[in-house]
C-alpha positions as CSV (number, residue, x, y, z in Angstrom):
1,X,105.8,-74.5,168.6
2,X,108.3,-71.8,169.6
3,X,108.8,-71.8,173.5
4,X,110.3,-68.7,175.3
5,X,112.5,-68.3,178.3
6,X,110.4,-68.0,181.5
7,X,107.8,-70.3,180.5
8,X,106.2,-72.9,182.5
9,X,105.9,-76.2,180.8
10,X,105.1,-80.2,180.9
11,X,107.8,-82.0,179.6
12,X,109.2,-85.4,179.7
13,X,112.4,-86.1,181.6
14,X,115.2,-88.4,180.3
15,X,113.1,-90.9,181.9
16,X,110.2,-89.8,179.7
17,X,108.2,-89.3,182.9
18,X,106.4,-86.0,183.2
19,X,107.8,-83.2,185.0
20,X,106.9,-79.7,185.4
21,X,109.5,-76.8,185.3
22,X,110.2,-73.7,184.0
23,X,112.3,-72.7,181.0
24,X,115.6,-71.2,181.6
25,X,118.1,-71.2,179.0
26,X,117.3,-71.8,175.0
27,X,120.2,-73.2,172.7
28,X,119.0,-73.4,169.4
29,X,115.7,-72.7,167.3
30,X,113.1,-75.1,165.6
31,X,113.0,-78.5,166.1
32,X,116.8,-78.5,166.4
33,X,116.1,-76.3,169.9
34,X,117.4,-77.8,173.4
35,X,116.3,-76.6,176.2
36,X,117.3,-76.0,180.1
37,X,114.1,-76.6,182.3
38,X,114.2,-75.9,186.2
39,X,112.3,-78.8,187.3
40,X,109.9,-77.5,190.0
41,X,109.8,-80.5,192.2
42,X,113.6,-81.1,192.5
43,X,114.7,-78.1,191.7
44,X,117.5,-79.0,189.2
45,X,117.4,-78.5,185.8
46,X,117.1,-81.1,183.3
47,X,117.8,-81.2,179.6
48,X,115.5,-81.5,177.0
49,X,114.3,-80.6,173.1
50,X,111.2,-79.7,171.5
51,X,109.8,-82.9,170.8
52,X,110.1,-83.2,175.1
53,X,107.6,-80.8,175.7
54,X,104.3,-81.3,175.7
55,X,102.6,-78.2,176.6
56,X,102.6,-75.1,178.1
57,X,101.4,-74.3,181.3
58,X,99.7,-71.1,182.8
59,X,102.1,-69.3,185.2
């Protein structure tokens, strides 16, 4: 599934817990894609690909 910039997502942090954030910067395409995420609750962003993300969210 393609995911744009601007949307917001559950994904799972490097800790594989699941965080909430919204998608700031795409590097890539495909399955291949990495993703920067600004993680609403600490309000860093945190790495992460397309197999990370489990869905996306309504804004």
């Amino acid at each position: 599934m393609a995911h744009k910039t601007g949307e917001r997502v559950e994904y799972r942090d490097n800790k594989h817990e699941k965080q909430i954030g919204r998608i700031q910067e795409i590097q890539g395409r495909g399955k291949e894609a990495r993703y920067s995420v600004l993680n609403e609750q600490t309000q860093k962003l945190d790495q992460c690909s397309e197999k990370d993300i489990e869905r996306e969210l309504d804004r």
